[in-house]
Wavefront OBJ file of the C-alpha trace (Angstrom):
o trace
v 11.939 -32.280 -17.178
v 11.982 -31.887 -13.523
v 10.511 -28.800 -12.676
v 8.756 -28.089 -9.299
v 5.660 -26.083 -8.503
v 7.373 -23.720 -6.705
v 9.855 -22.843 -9.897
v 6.560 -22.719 -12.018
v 5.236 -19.991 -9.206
v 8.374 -18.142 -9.568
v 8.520 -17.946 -13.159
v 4.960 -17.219 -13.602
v 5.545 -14.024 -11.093
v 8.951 -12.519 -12.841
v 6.630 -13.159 -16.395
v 3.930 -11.245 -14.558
v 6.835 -8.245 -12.708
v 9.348 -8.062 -15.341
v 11.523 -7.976 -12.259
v 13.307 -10.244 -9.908
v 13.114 -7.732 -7.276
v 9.658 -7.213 -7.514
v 8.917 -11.196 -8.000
v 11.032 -11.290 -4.989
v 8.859 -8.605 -3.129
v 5.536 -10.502 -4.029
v 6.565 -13.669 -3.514
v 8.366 -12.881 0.025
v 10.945 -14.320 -0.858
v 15.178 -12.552 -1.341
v 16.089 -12.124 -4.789
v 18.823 -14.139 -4.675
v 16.123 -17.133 -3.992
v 14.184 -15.832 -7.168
v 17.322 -15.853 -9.309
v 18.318 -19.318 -8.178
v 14.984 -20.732 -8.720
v 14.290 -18.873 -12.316
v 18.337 -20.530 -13.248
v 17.037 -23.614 -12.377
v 14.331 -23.659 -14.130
v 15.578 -22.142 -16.824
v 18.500 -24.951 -17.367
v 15.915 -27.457 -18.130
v 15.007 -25.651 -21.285
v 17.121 -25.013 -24.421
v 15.569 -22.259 -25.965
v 15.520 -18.993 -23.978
v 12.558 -18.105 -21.465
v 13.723 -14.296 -20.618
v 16.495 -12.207 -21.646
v 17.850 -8.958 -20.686
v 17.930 -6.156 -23.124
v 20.167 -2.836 -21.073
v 18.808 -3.438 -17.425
v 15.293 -4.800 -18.291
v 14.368 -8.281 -17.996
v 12.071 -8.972 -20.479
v 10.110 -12.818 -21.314
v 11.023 -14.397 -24.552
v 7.898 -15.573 -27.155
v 8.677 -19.185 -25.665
v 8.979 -17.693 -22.424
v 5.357 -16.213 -22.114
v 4.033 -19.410 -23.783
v 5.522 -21.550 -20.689
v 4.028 -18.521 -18.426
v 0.867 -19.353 -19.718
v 1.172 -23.242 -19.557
v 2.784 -22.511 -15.388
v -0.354 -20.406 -14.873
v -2.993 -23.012 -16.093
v -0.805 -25.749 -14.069
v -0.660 -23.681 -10.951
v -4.534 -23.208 -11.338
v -5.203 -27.008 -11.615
v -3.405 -27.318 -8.512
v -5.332 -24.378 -6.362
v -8.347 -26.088 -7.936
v -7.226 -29.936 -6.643
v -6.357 -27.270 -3.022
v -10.155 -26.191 -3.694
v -11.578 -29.369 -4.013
v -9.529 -30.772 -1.163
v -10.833 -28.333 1.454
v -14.485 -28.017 0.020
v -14.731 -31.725 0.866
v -14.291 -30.738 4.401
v -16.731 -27.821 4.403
v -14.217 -25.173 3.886
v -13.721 -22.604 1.511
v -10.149 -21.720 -0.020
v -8.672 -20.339 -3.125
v -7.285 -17.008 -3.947
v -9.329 -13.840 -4.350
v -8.020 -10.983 -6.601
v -9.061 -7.379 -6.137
v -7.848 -3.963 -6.947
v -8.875 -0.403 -6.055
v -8.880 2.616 -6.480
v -6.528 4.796 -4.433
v -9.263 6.100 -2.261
v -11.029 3.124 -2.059
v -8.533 2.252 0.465
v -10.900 3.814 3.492
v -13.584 1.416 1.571
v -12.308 -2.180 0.602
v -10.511 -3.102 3.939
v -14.243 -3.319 5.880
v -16.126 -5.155 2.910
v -13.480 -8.192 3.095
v -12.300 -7.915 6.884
v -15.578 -10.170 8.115
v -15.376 -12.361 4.631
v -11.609 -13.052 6.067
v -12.438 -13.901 9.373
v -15.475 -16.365 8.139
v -12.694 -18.060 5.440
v -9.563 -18.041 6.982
v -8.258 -20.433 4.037
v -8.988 -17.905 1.841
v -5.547 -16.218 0.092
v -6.388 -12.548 -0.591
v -4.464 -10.186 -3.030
v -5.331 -6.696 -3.211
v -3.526 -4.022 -4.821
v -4.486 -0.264 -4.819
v -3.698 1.745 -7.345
v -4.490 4.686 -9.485
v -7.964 4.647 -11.911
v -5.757 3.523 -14.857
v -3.995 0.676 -13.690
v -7.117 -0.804 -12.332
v -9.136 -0.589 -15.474
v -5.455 -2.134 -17.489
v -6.026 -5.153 -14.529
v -9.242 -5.516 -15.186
v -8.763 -5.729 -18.982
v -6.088 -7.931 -18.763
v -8.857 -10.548 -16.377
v -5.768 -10.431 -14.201
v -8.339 -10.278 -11.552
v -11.774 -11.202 -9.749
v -13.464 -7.702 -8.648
v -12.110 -3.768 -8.906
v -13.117 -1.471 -6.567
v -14.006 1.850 -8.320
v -16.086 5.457 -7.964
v -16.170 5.558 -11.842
v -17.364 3.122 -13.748
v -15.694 2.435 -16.537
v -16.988 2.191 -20.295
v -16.750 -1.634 -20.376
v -18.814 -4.757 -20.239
v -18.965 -5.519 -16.635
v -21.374 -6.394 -14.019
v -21.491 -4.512 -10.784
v -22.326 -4.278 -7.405
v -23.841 -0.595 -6.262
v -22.428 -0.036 -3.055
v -22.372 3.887 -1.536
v -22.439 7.080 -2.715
v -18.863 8.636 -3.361
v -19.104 12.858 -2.030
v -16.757 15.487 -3.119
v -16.385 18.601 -0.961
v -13.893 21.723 -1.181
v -11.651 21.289 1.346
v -9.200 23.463 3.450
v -7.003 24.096 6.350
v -7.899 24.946 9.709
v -6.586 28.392 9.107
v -9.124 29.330 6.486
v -11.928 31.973 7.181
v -14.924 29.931 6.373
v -17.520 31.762 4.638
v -20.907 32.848 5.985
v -22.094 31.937 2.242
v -21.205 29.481 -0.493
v -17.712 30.568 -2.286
v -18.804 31.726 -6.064
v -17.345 30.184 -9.111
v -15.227 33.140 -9.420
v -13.622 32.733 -5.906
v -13.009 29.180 -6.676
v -11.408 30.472 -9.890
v -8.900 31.963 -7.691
v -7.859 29.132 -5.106
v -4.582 27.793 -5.409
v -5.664 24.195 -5.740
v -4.030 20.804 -5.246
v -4.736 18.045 -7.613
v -4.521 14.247 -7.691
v -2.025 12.553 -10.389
v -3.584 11.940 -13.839
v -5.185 9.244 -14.015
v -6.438 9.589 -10.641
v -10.384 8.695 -10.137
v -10.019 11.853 -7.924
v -9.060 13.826 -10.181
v -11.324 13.175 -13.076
v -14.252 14.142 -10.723
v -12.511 17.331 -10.024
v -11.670 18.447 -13.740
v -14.850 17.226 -14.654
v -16.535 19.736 -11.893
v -14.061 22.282 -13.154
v -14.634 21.960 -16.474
v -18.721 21.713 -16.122
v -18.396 25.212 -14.571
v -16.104 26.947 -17.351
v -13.708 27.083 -14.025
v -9.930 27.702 -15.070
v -7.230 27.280 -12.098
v -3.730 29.123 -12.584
v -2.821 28.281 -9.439
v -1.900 24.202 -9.422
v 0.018 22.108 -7.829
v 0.203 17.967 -8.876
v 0.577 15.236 -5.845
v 0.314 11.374 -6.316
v -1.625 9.955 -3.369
v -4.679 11.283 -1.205
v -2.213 11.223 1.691
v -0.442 13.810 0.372
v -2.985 16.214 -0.250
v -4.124 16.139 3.113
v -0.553 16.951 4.358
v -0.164 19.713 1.664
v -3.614 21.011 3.125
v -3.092 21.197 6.250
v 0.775 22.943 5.546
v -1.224 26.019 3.673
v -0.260 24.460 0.304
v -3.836 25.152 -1.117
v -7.239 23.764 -1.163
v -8.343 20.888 -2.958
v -11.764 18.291 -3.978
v -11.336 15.648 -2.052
v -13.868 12.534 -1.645
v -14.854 12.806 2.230
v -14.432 9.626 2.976
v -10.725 9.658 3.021
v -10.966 13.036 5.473
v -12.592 11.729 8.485
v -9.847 11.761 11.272
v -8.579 15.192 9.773
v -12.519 16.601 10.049
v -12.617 15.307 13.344
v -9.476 16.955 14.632
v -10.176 20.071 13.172
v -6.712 20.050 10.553
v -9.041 20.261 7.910
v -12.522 21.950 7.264
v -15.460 21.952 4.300
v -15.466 24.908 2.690
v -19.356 25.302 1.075
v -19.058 26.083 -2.381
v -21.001 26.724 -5.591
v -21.393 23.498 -7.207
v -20.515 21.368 -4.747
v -20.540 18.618 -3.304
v -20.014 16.504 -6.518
v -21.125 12.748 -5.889
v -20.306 9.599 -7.168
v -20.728 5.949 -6.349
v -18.646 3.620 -5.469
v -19.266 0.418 -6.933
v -17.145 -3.567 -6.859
v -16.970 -4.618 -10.734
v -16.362 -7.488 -12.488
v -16.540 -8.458 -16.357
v -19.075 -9.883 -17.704
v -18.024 -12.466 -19.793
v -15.797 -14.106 -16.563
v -16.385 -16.913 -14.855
v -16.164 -16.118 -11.165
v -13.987 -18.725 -8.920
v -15.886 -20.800 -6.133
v -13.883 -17.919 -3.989
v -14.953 -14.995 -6.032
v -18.781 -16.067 -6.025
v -18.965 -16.480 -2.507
v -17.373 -13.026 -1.571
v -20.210 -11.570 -4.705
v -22.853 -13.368 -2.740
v -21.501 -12.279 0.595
v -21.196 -8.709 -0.461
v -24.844 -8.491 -1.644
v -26.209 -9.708 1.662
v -24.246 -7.963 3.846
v -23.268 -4.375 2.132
v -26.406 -2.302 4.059
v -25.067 -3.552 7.229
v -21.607 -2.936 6.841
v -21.886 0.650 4.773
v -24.426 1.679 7.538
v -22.011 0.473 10.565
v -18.625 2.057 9.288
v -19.906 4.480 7.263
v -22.863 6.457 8.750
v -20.875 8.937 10.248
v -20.745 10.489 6.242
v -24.078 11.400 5.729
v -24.056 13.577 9.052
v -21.468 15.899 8.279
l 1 2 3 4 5 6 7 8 9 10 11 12 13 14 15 16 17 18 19 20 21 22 23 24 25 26 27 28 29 30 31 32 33 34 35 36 37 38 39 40 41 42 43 44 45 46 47 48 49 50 51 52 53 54 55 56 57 58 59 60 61 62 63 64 65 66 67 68 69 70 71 72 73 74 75 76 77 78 79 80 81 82 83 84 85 86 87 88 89 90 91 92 93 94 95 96 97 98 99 100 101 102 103 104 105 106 107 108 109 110 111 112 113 114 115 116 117 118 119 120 121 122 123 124 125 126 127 128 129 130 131 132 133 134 135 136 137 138 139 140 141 142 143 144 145 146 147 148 149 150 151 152 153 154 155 156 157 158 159 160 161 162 163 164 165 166 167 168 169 170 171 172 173 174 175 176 177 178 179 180 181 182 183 184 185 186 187 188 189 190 191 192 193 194 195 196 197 198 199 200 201 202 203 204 205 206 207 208 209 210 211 212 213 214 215 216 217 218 219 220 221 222 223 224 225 226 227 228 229 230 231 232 233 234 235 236 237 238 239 240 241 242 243 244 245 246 247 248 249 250 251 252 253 254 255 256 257 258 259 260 261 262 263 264 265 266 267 268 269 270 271 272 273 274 275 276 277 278 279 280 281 282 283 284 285 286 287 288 289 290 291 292 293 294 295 296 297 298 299 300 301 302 303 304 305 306
C-alpha cells in the first residue's frame, strides 16, 4: 500500500458527493484530477471501492468501510495540524456549519470577527433548505446549524435573536389605513418558499392557525426569488425581515400590516448533545456566547425600528 493523504481526501469527498464533479467542485480541484487520483487509489485495492450503476457513482460496502477508515486517518492528521499550531499559541482546525437559507443575512457576521481572530481556522459552511440541515445534523456531519426552528432533537443551543415575519408587498400596493382582515389575506395571490423551507413552515403554520386557505399560489426555491417575484407584481408573500432590508430601504418592497402578523421566531446555533465539540468548535461556542449582544445589537438594530 502506498496511498497518499491527498488520495485518502479525495476518496473520502466522492464517498461523501457521490460525484466526481461535485468532489471536484469541493475540493477545487478539475475532475479529471479527481478521476486520476480516485484510479490511483483505487489500483492499490482488489476488491471494488465504487462502481457505477446507469450514470450514478455509487461506494461499494468495502468502499464506505475505507471512507470511514480515510476519515478517521485524515482526522488524526488535522489533530497532529491542531496540536502543531496550539503549541505555538494558535488555533486551527476545521469548523463545520450549515444554515438555513435565510440565515444567510445572519451567519456571515457571527463568524466574520471569529475569522479574522483565527486566520488558521478552515471554515465550511453550506446553506441550505430546513431539511437538509436537520439530515446534516443527524448524520454529525457537522459542528453547529444555524436555524429559526428548532428541531425535535437532542441538541444544545445557543439563543441568539428573534426571527419576525411580516406580509410583504410591492411598491405598487395601496397600503392600508388599517390591518388587512383574514379574509383579505384569504384573497392575496401569495408566493411561497419550497417545501421544506424554514420559511415556509412559519407561513403555513400562520395560515393554517387562522383557518386561512390561499387559491392563489405560486412555489419559488430561494428568498432571492421571492423578492424579485415581489417586486415584478407576482404576489405578496411572509417573508422573515431580515432578509428585506436593502429592498425596505429602497422602497421596492413595503410591510403590509395584517391580522395576525408579524409571526416571530428565533433564531438559534445548535449542536447535538451527545457530540464532542472540536478544540475549533468550542472556541467559536465560547466566542459566540460572549460576543452575540454586541454583534446582534451592531448589525442588527436597525430590525427592531421598523
Amino acid at each position: 500500500m502506498n496511498y497518499t493523504l491527498h488520495q485518502l481526501q479525495v476518496f473520502l469527498k466522492v464517498s461523501e458527493t457521490k460525484s466526481i464533479t461535485k468532489a471536484a467542485e469541493e475540493l477545487y480541484l478539475t475532475q479529471p484530477a479527481v478521476s486520476i487520483q480516485l484510479k490511483n487509489f483505487q489500483e492499490q485495492f482488489d476488491i471494488p471501492l465504487t462502481e457505477v450503476v446507469g450514470r450514478q457513482l455509487y461506494v461499494t460496502e468495502f468502499g464506505q468501510e475505507i471512507a470511514r477508515a480515510a476519515e478517521n486517518i485524515l482526522n488524526e492528521v488535522h489533530a497532529i495540524n491542531y496540536k502543531t499550531m496550539a503549541f505555538k499559541g494558535k488555533l486551527t482546525g476545521k469548523l463545520k456549519i450549515t444554515s438555513v437559507s435565510t440565515g444567510k443575512y445572519v451567519i456571515p457576521y457571527l463568524l466574520a470577527d471569529f475569522m479574522k481572530l483565527h486566520s488558521e481556522v478552515e471554515l465550511m459552511l453550506d446553506v441550505t433548505n430546513k431539511n437538509r440541515v436537520i439530515h446534516s445534523l443527524e448524520r454529525n456531519e457537522i459542528d453547529f446549524a444555524l436555524v429559526s426552528v428548532v428541531p425535535e432533537m437532542n441538541i444544545q443551543s445557543i439563543p441568539l435573536m428573534e426571527n419576525q415575519l411580516v406580509l410583504v408587498a410591492n411598491r405598487s400596493f395601496k397600503k392600508p389605513k388599517r390591518p388587512l382582515s383574514l379574509d383579505e389575506i384569504q384573497q392575496l395571490p401569495l408566493i411561497y418558499r419550497e417545501l421544506g423551507s424554514g420559511s415556509r413552515h412559519m407561513m403555513e403554520r400562520f395560515l393554517e392557525n387562522q383557518n386561512i386557505t390561499i387559491t392563489k399560489k405560486i412555489e419559488l426555491t430561494s428568498n432571492e426569488a421571492v423578492k424579485q417575484a415581489i417586486i415584478a407584481g407576482l404576489g405578496c408573500s411572509i417573508m422573515p425581515i431580515i432578509g428585506i432590508k436593502n429592498e425596505l430601504y429602497n422602497g421596492d418592497l413595503q410591510i403590509i400590516p395584517a391580522e395576525g402578523l408579524p409571526q416571530f421566531s428565533q433564531w438559534n446555533l445548535i449542536w447535538l448533545k451527545s457530540k464532542n465539540l472540536s478544540p475549533t468548535a468550542e472556541a467559536f461556542k465560547n466566542y459566540l456566547l460572549e460576543n452575540k449582544s454586541e454583534i446582534i445589537a451592531t448589525h442588527f438594530g436597525w430590525a427592531s425600528t421598523l
